[in-house]
C-alpha positions in Angstrom: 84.5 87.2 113.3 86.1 90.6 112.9 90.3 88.7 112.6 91.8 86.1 110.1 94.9 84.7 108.9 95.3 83.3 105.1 96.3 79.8 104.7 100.0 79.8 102.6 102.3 77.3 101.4 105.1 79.1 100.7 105.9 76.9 97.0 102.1 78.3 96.0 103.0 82.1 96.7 106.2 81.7 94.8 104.3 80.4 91.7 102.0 82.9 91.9 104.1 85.9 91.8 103.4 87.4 88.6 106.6 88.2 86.8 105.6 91.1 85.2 105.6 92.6 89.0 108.2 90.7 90.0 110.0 92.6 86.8 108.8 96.0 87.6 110.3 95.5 91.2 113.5 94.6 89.8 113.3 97.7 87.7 114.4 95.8 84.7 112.8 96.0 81.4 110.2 93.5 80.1 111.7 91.9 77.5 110.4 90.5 74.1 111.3 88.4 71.2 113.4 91.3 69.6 115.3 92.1 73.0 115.1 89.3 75.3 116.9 89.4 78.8 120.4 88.6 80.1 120.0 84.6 80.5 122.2 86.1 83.9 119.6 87.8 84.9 117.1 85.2 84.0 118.5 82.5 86.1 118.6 85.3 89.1 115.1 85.6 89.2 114.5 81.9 88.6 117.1 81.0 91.7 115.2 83.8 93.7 111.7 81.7 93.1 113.1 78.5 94.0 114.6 79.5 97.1 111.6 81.6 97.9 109.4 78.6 97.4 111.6 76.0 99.1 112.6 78.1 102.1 109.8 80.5 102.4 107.5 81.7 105.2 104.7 84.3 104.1 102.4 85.6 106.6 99.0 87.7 105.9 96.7 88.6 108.5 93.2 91.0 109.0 91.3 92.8 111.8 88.0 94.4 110.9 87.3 97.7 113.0 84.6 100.1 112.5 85.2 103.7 111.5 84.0 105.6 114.5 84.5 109.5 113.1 85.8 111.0 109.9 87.6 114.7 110.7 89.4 116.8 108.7 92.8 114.9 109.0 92.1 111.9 111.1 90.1 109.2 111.4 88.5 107.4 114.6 88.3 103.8 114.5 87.0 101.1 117.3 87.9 97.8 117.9 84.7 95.8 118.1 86.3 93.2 120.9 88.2 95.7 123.2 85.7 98.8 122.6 89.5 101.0 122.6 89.7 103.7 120.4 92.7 104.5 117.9 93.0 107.9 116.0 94.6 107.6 112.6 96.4 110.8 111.7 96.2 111.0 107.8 94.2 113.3 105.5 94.7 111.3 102.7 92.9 108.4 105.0 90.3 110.7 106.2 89.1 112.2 102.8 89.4 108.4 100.6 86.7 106.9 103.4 84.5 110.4 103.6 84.0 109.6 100.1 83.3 106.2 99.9 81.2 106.0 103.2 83.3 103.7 104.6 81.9 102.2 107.6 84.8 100.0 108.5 87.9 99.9 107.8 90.0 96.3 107.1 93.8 96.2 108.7 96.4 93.6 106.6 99.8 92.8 108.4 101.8 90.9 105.4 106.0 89.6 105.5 108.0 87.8 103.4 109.4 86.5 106.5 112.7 86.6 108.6 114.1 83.7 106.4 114.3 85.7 102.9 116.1 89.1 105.2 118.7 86.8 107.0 119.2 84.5 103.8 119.9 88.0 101.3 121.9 89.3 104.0 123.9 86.8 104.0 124.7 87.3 99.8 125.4 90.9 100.0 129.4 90.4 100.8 129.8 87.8 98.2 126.7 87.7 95.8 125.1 91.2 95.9 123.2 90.6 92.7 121.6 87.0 94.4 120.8 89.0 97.8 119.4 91.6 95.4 117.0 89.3 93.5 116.3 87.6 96.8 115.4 91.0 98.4 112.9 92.1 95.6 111.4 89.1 94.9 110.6 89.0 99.3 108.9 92.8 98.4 107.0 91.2 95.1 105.7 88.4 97.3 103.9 91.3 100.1 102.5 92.7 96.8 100.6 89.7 95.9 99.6 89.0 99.4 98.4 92.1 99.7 96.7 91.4 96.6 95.2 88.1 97.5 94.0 89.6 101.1 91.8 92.3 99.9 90.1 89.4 97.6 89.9 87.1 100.2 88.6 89.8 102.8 86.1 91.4 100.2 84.6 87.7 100.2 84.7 86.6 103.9 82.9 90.1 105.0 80.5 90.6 101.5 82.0 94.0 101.1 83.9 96.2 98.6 87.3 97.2 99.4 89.2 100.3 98.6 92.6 100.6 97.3 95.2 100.2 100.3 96.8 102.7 102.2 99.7 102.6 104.7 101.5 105.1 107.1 104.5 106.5 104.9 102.2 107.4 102.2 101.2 110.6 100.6 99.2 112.6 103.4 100.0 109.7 106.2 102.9 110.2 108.5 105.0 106.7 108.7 104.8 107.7 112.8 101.1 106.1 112.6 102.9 102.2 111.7 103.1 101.8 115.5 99.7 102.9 116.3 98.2 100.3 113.2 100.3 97.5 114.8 99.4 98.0 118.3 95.5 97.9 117.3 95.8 94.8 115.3 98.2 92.8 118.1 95.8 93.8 120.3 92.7 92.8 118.9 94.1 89.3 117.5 98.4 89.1 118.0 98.1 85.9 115.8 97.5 88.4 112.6 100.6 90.5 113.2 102.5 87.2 112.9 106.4 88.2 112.9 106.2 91.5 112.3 107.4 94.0 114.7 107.8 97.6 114.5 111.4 99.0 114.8 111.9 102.8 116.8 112.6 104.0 113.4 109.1 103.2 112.6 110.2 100.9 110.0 109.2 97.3 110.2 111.1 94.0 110.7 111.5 91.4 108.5 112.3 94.0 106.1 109.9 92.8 103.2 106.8 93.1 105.7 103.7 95.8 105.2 100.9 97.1 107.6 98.1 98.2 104.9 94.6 99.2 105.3 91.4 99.1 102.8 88.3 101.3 103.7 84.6 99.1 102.8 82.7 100.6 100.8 79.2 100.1 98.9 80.6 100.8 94.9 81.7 98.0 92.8 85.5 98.4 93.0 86.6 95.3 91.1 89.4 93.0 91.8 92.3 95.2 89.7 93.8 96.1 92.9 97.6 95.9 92.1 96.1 98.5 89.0 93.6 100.8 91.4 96.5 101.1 93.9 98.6 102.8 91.3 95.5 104.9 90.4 95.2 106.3 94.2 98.9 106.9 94.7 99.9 110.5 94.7 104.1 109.5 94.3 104.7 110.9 90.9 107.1 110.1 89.4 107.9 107.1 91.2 109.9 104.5 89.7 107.8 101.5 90.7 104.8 103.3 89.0 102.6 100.6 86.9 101.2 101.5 83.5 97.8 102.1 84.5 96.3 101.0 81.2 97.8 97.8 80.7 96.6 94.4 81.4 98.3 92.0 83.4 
């Protein structure tokens, strides 16, 4: 089996956003006993959840394809069912899997879904700051699922998974998100779920994200929302975590 989906009730994925990311997103400060937050912005974030986990419809899905070639500033990949080739153009790509040996490389389509983007839309004439905590809390939601794939993939395939990596990144031109799409729609259009690529290159619903993880042999852990920090190369970068702090 080289394609899955993950299972999600949207009230579970809502509970399990941590709110320290959820914060970060937000770009708000923690908070403590000695300067505790707004109880404004406090009910925002706690309306966001609600709505998130009544009216919610998260999507994550996986294709496994091997890595075919390694070059300078691309890398070859094959998809095991259709035998078609697909050249990812991206040096930061091609030198992360050169040094982990990757052998395969796992694809991750993840949304917040259509439902979040139309309901904050329809907020930003009237309650900007509601569609605003609607909006972050639909990106801190493809953050965990991201999360929660590349456990649930290092499991179903017994392998360790990189850090992800997306067109739009340092050393990965965003025009590559059509080319990841097309591979995985083809291979399995069930893991894709409602996300379509716009000319822009962007991606619609707007809280949606095409990653990838290389395999590798090393023990990588399961920090993944800490090592993808660690293998960004945007910095400064506002949404930067503390990379020596435990969440």
């Amino acid at each position: 089996m080289n394609a899955t989906t993950l299972s999600l009730a949207a009230a579970d994925v809502a509970q399990d956003v941590r709110e320290v990311e959820y914060t970060r997103l937000l770009q708000q400060p923690r908070g403590d006993a000695d300067r505790p937050l707004d109880a404004r912005l406090v009910e925002l974030g706690r309306e966001a959840r609600a709505w998130y986990a009544t009216h919610g419809r998260p999507h994550a899905g996986f294709v496994r394809v091997a890595v075919c070639a390694i070059e300078d500033a691309a890398v070859r990949v094959r998809d095991p069912q259709t035998l078609a080739e697909t050249v990812l153009s991206s040096t930061s790509l091609a030198e992360r899997l050169a040094h982990a040996g990757s052998e395969h490389l796992v694809l991750g389509a993840f949304t917040a879904g259509e439902e979040l983007e139309t309901e904050a839309t329809a907020n930003w004439a009237e309650r900007p700051d509601r569609a605003w905590y609607l909006e972050r809390f639909g990106a801190a939601v493809v953050e965990h699922l991201r999360e929660r794939g590349r456990a649930h993939c290092a499991e179903l395939w017994n392998v360790g998974l990189l850090a992800p990596n997306a067109p739009g990144y340092v050393g990965w031109p965003l025009a590559d998100q059509t080319a990841l799409f097309e591979l995985m729609a083809a291979h399995d259009a069930h893991t894709v779920g409602p996300i379509r690529p716009l000319p822009s290159q962007m991606l619609f619903p707007k809280n949606s994200l095409l990653s990838v993880f290389g395999t590798t042999k090393h023990d990588v852990g399961s920090s993944s929302h800490i090592v993808a920090c660690h293998a960004c190369a945007l910095d400064p970068c506002a949404y930067r975590r503390a990379p020596a702090r435990t969440r």
